[in-house]
C-alpha positions in Angstrom: 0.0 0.0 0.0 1.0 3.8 -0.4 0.3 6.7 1.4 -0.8 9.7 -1.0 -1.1 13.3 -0.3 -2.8 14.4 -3.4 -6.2 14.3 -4.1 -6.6 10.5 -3.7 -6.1 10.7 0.2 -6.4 7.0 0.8 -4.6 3.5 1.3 -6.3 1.1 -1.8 -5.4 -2.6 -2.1 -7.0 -4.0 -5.3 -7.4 -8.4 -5.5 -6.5 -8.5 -8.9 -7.5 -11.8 -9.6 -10.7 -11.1 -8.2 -11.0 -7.9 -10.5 -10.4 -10.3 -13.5 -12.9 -12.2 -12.6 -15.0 -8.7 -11.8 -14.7 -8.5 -15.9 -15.6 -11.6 -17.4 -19.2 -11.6 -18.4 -20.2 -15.1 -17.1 -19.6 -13.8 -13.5 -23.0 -12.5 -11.6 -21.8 -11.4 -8.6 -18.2 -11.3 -7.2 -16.0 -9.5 -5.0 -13.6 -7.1 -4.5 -11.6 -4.8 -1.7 -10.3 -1.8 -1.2 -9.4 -0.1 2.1 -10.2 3.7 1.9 -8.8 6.1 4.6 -7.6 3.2 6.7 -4.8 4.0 9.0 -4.2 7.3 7.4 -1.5 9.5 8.5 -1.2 11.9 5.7 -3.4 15.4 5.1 -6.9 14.7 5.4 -9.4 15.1 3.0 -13.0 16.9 2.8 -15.9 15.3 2.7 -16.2 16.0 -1.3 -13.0 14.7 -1.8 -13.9 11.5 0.0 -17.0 11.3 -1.8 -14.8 11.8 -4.9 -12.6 8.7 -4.1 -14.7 6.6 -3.0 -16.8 6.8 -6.2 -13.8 6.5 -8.3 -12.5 3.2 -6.5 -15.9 1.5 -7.3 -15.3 2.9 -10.8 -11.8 1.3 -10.9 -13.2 -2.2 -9.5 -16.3 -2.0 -12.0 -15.2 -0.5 -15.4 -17.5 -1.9 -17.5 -19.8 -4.2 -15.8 -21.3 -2.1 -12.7 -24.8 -2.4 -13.8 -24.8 -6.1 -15.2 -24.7 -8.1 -11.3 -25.1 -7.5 -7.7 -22.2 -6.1 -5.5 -21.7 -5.2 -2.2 -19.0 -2.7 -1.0 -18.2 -3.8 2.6 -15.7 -1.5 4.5 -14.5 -1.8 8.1 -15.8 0.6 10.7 -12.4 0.9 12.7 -11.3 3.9 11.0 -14.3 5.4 12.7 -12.6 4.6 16.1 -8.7 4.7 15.5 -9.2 8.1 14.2 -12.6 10.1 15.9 -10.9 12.9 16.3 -11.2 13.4 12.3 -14.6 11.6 11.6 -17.2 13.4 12.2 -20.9 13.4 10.8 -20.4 15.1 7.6 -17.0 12.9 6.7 -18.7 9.8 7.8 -21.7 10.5 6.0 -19.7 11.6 2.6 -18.2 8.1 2.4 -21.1 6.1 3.4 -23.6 8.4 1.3 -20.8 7.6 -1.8 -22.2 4.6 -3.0 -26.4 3.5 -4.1 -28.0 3.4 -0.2 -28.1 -0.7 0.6 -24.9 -1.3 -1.4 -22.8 -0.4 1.0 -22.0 -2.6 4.5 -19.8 -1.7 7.2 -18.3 -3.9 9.7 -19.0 -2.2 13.6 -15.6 -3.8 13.5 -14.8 -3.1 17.6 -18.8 -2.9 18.6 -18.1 -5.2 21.8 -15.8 -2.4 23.3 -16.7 0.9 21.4 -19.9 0.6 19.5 -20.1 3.0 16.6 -23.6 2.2 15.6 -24.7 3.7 19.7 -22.9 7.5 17.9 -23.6 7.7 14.5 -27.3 7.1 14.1 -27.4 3.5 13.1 -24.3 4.4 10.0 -26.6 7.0 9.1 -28.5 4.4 8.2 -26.2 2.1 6.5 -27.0 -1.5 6.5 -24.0 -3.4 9.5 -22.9 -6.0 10.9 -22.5 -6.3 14.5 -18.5 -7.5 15.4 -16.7 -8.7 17.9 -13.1 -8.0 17.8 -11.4 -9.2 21.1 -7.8 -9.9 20.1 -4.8 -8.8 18.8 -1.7 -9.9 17.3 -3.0 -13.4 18.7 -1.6 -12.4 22.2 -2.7 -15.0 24.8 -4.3 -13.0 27.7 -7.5 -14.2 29.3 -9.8 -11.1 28.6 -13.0 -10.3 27.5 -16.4 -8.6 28.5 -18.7 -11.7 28.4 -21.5 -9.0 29.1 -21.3 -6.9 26.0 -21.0 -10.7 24.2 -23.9 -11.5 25.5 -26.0 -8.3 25.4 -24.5 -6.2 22.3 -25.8 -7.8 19.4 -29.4 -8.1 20.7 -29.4 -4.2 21.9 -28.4 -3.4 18.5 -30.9 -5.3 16.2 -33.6 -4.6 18.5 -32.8 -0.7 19.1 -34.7 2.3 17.0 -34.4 2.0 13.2 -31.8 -0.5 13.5 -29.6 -1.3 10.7 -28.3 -4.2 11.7 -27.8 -7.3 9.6 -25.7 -9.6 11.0 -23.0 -10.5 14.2 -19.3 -11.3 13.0 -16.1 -12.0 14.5 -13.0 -10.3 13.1 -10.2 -11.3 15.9 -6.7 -11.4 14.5 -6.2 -14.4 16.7 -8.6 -17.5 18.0 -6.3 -19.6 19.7 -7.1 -18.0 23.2 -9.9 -17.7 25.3 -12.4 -20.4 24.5 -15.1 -18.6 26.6 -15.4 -15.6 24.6 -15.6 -17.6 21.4 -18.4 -19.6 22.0 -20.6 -17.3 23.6 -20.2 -15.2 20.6 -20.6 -18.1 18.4 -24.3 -18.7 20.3 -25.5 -14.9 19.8 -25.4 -15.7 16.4 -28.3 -18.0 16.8 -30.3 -16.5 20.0 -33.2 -13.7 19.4 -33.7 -13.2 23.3 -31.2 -11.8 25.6 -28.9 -14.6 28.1 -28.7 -14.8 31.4 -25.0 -15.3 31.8 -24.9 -16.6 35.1 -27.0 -19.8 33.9 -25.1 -19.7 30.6 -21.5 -19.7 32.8 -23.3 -23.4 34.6 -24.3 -24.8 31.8 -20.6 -23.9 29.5 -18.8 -25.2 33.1 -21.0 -28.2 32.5 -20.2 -28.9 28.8 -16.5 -28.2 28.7 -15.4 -30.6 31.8 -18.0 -33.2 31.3 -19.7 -32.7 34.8 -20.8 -30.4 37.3 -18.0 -29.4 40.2 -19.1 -27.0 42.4 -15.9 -25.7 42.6 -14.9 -24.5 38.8 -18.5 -23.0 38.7 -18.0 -20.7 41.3 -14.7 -20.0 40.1 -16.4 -19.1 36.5 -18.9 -17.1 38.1 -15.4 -15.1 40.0 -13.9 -15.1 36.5 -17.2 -13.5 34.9 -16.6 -10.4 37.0 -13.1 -9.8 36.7 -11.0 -11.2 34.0 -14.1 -11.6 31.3 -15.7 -7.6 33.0 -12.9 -5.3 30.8 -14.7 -2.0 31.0 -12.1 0.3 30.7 -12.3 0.4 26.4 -8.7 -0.2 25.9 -8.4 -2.6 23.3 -6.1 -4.9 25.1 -2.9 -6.0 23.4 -0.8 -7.7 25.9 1.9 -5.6 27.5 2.9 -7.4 30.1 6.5 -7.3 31.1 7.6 -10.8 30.2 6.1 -10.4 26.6 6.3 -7.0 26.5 9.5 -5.8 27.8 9.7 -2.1 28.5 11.9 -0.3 25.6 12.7 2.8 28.1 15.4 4.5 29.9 14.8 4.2 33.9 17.5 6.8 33.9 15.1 9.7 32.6 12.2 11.3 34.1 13.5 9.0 37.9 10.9 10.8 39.8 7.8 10.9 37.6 8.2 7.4 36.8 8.9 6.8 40.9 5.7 8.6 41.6 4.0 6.4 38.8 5.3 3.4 40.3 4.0 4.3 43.9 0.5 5.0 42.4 0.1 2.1 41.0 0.8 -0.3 43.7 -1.7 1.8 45.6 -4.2 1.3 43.0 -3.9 -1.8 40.8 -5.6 -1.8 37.9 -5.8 2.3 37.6 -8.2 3.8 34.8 -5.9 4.3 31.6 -6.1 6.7 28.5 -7.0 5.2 25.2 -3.9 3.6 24.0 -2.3 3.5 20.8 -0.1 0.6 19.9 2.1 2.4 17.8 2.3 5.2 19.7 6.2 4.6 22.0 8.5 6.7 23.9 11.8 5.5 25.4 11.6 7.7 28.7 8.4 7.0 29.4 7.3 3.6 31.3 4.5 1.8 29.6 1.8 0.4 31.5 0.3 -3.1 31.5 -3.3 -3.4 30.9 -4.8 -4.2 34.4 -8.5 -3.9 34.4 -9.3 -5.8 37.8 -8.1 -7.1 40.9 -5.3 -10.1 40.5 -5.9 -11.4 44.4 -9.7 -12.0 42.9 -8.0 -14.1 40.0 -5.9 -16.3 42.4 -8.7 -16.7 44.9 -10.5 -18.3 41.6 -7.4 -20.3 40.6 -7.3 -21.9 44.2 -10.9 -23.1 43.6 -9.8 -24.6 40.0 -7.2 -26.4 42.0 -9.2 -27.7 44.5 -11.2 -29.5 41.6 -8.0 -31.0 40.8 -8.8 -34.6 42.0 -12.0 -34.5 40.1 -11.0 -33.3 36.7 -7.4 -33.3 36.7 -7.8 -36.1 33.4 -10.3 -33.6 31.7 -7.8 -31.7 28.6 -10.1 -28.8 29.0 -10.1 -28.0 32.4 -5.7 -28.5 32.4 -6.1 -26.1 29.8 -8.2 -23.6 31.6 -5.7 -24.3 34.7 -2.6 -23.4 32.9 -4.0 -20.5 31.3 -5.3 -19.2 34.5 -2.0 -20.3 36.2 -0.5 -18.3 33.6 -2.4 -15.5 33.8 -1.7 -14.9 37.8 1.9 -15.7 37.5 2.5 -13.1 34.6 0.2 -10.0 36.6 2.8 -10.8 39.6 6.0 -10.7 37.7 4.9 -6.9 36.2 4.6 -6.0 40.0 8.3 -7.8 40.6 9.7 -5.8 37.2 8.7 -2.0 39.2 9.7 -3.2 42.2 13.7 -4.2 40.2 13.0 -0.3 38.6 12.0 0.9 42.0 15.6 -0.5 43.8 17.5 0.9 40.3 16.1 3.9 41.3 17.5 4.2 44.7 20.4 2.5 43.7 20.3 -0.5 45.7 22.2 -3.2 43.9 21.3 -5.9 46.3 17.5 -5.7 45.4 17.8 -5.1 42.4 19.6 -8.3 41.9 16.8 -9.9 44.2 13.9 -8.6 41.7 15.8 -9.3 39.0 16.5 -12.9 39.7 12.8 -12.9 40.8 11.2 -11.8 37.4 13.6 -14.5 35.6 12.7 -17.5 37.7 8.9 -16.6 36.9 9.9 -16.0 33.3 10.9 -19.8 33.5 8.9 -21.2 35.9 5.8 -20.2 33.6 7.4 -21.5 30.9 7.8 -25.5 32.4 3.8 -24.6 33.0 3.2 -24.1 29.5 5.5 -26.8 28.3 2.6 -29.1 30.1 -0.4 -28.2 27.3 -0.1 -28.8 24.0 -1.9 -25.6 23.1 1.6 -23.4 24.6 4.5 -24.5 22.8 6.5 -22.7 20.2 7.6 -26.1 18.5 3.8 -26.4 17.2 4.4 -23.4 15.7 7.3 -23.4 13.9 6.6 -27.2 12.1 3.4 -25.8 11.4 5.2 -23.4 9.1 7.8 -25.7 7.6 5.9 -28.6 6.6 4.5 -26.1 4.3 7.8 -25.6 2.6 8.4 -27.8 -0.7 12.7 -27.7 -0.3 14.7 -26.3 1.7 15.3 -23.1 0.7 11.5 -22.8 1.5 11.8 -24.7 4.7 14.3 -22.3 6.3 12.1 -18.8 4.7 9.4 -20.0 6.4 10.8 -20.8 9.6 12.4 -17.4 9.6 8.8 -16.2 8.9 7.5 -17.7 11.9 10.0 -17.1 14.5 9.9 -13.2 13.3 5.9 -12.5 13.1 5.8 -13.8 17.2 9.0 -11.5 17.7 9.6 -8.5 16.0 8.7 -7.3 13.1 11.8 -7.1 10.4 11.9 -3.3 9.8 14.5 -2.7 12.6 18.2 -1.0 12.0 21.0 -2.0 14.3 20.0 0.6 17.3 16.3 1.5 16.6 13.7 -1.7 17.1 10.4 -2.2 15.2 7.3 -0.4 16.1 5.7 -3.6 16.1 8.4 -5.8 18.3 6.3 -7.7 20.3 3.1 -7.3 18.3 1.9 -10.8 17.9 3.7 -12.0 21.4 2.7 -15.4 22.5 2.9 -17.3 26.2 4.1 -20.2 24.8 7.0 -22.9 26.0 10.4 -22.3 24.0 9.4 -18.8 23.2 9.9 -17.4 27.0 12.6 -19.3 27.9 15.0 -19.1 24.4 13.8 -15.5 23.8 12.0 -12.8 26.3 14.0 -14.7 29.3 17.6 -14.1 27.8 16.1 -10.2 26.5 15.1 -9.7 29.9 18.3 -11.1 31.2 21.0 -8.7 29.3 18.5 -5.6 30.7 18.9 -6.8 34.0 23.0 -7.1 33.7 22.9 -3.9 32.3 21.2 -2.0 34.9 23.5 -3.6 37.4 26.4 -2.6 35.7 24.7 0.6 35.6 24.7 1.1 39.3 28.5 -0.2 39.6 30.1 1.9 37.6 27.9 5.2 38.2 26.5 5.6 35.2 23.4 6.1 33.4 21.7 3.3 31.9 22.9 3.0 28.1 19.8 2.8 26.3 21.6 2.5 22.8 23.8 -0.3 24.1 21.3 -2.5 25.3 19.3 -1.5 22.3 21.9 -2.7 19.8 22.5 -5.6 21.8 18.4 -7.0 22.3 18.1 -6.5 18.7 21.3 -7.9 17.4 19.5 -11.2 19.7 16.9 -11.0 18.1 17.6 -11.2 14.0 20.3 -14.3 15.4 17.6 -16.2 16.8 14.8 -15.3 14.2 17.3 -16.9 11.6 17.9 -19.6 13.9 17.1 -23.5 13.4 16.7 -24.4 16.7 14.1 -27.2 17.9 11.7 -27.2 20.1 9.1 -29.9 22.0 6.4 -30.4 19.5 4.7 -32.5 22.3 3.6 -31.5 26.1 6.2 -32.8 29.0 5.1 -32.5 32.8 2.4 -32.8 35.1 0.0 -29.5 34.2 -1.7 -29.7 37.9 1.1 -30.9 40.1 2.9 -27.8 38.2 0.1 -25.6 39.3 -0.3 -26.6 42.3 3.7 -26.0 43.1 3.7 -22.5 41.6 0.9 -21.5 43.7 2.2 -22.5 46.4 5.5 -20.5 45.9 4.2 -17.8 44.8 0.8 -16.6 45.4 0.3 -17.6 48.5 
């Protein structure tokens, strides 16, 4: 794609096998894309001049033929949210207005966190379909807001002069979160609003094979915290194992020290609407906390109380790993500020403490996710290169792989991708041959830091994390295509050493 700043004033991505077949007179009805004013940084046009391009792309997809079939133009409503500030009523109604009224449908592409059909009078009265979004980058992070799942497409077919035709899902990853999934799989089908709390029995019931008291009251804990994200920031994991903070602790020492105090006053602190290609290096970023994490361990110790009863059920050692997972990694972000917080007053003996702290959990959650067969990088990485035919193509593809869950390869030696860490996964192999090691040479340098007197060396450490990273996304390395370990005894032991 290419950004212009003339008169065109839009990103455009033409299928040109599907325009071929746009032309031939034996097709009825076909299809065709084009992404208008999508993630647009250049000058902005006015509403005629969207009108204008709009009607000129259809033009260019229909030359000859746009009376002889059917078409639909179906653009996604995210613009509509990524960018408010610049779409207004009259530049929302110039390109929805810019086609024949019914030909056009737009995908509420976020509508189970910000709802554009609730602000802009049904698409001024565009026909849409109802979306759930949920994830990005295929980040594992249990997370949803089973409420708006269960409640949002109903409240939008039934409202005033609805224009709703239809519920989607648009997630850029579904290997997470099997909750979420299938409730919105259901809504597809229902006419009448859910009671979720009879829904959460009944789903307990179906994915472990029997009722346990115990996983059903740990749902019902889980329906108000982990799946109750009401803060509308769409949540791409940032937490510090996946994450790791691109920053200089040296800069801005007491803002960031004040930050740091806040927020173990206040866990899980209101945020601003994030952007996730919006970084600063002297800045700490902030993990997406949205509830308590002493609520989410108080419902793991009730899936391990089940243990006994369902520790041969695949589903429920799935949902324990995950939610094992999930508490482990919301402690070691407390355990990274608390390393920053002894950097900061320059004690070397705690920071080495932390430090050795966040690494052992690094690790320790990665012999957990070795245990499922649903967490480990190996899976991965064949999956790509039994695509390959030689190989040439085996090793392309493996690089592939290794770099979309990594960093994405527009890096120079001391200047990282804005999308490192994008598509970060929680898997086995991936913590322990890649963010432990990253997190490792940070650590070292901010102890060196405090021997010698000096300010951390951003540029150093950035030269050397990056240089890591291109060796091991050309790498060859295997990794366990097949779980190892006991997923509840592993559990149970990290619980007890370190939430209790």
């Amino acid at each position: 794609m290419k950004s212009y700043e003339n008169s065109k004033f839009f990103f455009i991505t033409i299928l040109l096998l599907l325009l071929s077949l746009c032309s031939s007179s034996s097709v009825r009805e076909s299809e065709a894309m084009a992404s208008l004013l999508n993630s647009l940084d250049a000058k902005k046009p006015s509403p005629s001049e969207q009108e204008s391009a709009a009607r000129g792309v259809l033009r260019r997809l229909l030359p000859t033929h746009l009376s002889s079939f059917e078409f639909k133009i179906i653009t996604k409503g995210w613009l509509f949210y990524s960018d408010s500030a610049f779409w207004k009523p009259p530049q929302m109604k110039a390109l929805l207005h810019s086609v024949p009224f019914g030909k056009m449908i737009v995908l509420d592409l976020f509508a189970d966190v910000k709802p554009i059909w609730k602000s802009s009078s049904q698409f001024y009265d565009t026909p849409y379909i109802w979306c759930m979004l949920h994830n990005f980058g295929g980040n594992i992070e249990m997370y949803g807001i089973l409420d708006a799942v269960a409640s949002g497409p109903i409240d939008a077919r039934v409202s005033k002069n609805s224009t709703m035709i239809g519920v989607g899902m648009c997630m850029e990853g579904i290997e997470q979160n099997p909750i979420v999934y299938e409730l919105m799989s259901e809504m597809a089908f229902r006419s009448d609003p859910l009671q979720l709390e009879e829904w959460l029995t009944t789903y307990s019931r179906r994915r472990y094979g029997k009722s346990v008291q115990q996983v059903e009251a740990a749902w019902k804990i889980l329906h108000r915290t982990i799946y109750n994200c009401t803060d509308g920031i769409a949540d791409h994991n940032t937490d510090y194992i996946v994450k790791f903070p691109d920053w200089d602790p040296s800069v801005n020492n007491q803002h960031g020290r004040s930050e740091i105090i806040q927020r173990h006053k206040l866990a899980g602190i209101q945020q601003q609407r994030r952007f996730f290609l919006h970084e600063t290096s002297s800045t700490l970023p902030r993990p997406h906390l949205w509830y308590n994490n002493q609520d989410a361990v108080s419902a793991l110790k009730l899936f391990l109380d089940a243990g006994d009863e369902l520790a041969e059920i695949p589903t429920y050692r799935y949902d324990l790993v995950d939610l094992t997972r999930q508490s482990l990694s919301k402690l070691a972000n407390e355990v990274y500020l608390n390393a920053i917080h002894a950097f900061w007053d320059k004690d070397p003996r705690a920071l080495s403490f932390h430090s050795l702290k966040f690494l052992q959990l690094t690790k320790d959650i990665d012999t957990l996710l070795a245990t499922d067969d649903n967490f480990l990088l190996g899976t991965w990485l064949e999956s790509a290169k039994k695509l390959s035919v030689n190989a040439e193509e085996m090793k392309q593809y493996e690089w592939n792989a290794r770099t979309q869950v990594t960093m994405w390869y527009d890096n120079t030696k001391n200047v990282q991708s804005k999308l490192h860490d994008y598509a970060n996964k929680f898997w086995a192999g991936l913590l322990e041959a890649y963010y432990l090691p990253r997190a490792a040479m940070y650590f070292k340098r901010l102890l060196k830091s405090l021997a010698e007197k000096e300010e951390f060396k951003l540029e150093e450490w950035r030269e050397e994390w990056i240089a890591y990273s291109n060796k091991w996304q050309a790498g060859a390395e295997l990794y366990p295509v097949t779980a190892q370990g006991n997923a509840v005894a592993i559990a149970k032991e990290l619980y007890q050493k370190y939430l209790t």
